[in-house]
N, C-alpha and C positions, 0 to 999 in steps of 0.2 A: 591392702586396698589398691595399690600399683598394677597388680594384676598381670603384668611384666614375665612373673615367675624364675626374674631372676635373682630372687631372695632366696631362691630354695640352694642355691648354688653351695652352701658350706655344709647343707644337710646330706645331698650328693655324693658331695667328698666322703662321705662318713660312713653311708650304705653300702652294703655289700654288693658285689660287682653283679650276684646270682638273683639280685631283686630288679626286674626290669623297672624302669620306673619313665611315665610320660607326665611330663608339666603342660597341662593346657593354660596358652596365657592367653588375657582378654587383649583385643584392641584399644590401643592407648588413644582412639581419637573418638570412640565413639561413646556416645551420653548412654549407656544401654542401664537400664533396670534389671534387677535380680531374675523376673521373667527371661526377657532375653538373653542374659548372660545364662541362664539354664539352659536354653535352648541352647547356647551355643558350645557348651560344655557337653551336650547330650552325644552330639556329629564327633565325640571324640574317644567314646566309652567301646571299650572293645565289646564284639558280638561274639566272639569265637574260642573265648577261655576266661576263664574267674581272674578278677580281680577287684582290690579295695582301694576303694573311693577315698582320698585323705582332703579335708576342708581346713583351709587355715583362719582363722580370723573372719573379715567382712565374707572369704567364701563360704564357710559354714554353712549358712543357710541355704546354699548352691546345692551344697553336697548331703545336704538333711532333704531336699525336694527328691533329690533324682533317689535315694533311699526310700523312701517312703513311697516312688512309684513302681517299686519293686524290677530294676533288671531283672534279668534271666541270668545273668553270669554274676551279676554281685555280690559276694561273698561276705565284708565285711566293711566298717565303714570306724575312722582315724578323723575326730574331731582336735582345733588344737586352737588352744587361746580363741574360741567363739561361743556362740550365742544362737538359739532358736530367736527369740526376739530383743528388741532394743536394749542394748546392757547399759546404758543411759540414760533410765527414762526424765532425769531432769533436763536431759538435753533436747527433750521430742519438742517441745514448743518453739524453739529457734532452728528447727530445721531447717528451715529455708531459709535461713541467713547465709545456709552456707552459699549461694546465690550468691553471694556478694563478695565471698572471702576471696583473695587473691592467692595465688598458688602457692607464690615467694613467701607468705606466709607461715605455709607449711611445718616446714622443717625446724624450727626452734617451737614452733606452739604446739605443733600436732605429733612432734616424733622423739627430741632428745628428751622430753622431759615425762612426759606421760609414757610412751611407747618403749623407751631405753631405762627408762629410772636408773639411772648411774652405773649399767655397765656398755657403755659408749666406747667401743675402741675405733680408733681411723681407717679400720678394715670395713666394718662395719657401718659407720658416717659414709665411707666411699661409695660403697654400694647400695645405700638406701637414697643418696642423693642422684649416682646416676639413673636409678630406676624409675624415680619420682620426678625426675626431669623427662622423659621418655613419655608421659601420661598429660593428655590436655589438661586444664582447668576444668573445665566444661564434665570431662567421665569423671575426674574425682569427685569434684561436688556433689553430680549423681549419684555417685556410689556412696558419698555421705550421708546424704538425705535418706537413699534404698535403707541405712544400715540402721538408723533411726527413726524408721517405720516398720519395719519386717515384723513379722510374728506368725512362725511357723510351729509354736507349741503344739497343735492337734496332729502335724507330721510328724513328730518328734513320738510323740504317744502311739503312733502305729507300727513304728517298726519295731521289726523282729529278730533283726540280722546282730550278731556280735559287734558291739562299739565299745572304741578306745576313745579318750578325753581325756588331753597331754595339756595337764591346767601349772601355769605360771604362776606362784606366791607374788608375785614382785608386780603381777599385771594389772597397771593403772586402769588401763582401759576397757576390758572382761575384767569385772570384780568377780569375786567368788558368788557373789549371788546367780549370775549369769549357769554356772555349773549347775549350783544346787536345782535352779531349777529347769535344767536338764535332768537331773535325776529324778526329781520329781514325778516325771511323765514317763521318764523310764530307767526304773532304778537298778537296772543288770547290768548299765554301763559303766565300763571299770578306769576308773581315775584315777592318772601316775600324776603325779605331783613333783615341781621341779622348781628349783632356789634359781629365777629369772625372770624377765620383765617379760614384757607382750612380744616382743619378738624371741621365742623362746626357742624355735629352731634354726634362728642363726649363734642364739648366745651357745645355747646347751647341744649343737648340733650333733655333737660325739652321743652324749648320754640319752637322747632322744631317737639316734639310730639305732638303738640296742634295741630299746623300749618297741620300735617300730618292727624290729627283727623278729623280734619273738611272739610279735603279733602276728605277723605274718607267719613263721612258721605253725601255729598255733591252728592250723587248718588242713 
């Protein structure tokens, strides 16, 4: 939800040199809704050669809109630890609490223990804290509330394109019902399954760039 895109930094390391690969990251000052942050991920999608769309977590639902408006060059689409609609739904009536919550809050409530579930290393703490330092109050809260109202299930049900769904056992935060009912709406989508928590492509980054490997060569 940093939107920084410097979490993907250990998945990087792991990818083969032949996979081009662009991180659109959002603006850390600004309050933008899933709307606009589509929009702004749209001015980034190549026109001129195929390639797959990969959503991680709160972008999910980013990366399920611009699929389901069908590019011209979109080949395939790499969901990971997300959700068409609210994977919380006991959390939707306090939404806007998050209104109120302080940032410094963050990091002990909203990341080592729900988002790490006990594999926290200081590499990992390092780089989730400078990123989430880097991001107002003001755009996370937004992006918390956006993640706790979303419900793009009827998009999810129109496409067509090959989809991957790289789902975490260990993830607090997308439970498994979140998947299921991904599949639900479309059950061709092929789910790896991987022993780690919500941050699953910085834990598992090695065994997650294989998975992503053969996805891609698969076209």
């Amino acid at each position: 939800m940093d939107g920084t895109g410097e979490l993907f930094a250990p998945l990087l390391r792991e990818l083969d040199s032949d996979i081009e690969v662009l991180v659109v990251a959002y603006p850390c000052d600004e309050a933008w809704n899933y709307l606009q942050l589509e929009h702004h991920v749209r001015g980034y999608l190549p026109i001129n050669r195929p390639y797959v769309l990969l959503g991680e977590s709160f972008s999910g639902p980013i990366a399920i809109a611009i699929a389901a408006s069908r590019p011209p060059q979109l080949i395939g689409l790499i969901l990971c630890c997300t959700f068409a609609r609210n994977p919380q739904a006991l959390l939707a009536p306090f939404r806007a609490c998050l209104r109120l919550l302080p940032k410094q809050f963050l990091p002990d409530w909203c990341i080592w223990k729900p988002m790490l579930a006990g594999y926290v290393t200081p590499e990992l703490k390092r780089i989730l804290l400078e990123a989430t330092a880097k991001v107002s109050s003001r755009a996370l809260q937004t992006r918390g509330i956006a993640a706790l109202s979303v419900d793009y299930t009827d998009m999810v049900s129109s496409l067509t394109l090959p989809i991957l769904y790289l789902r975490a056992l260990d993830d607090w935060v997308v439970p498994k019902s979140a998947t299921l009912h991904l599949l639900a709406q479309s059950p061709h989508i092929v789910v790896v399954d991987f022993h780690a928590p919500h941050f699953l492509l910085q834990v598992k980054a090695r065994d997650a760039a294989r998975v992503i490997e053969r996805f891609f060569r698969s076209f």
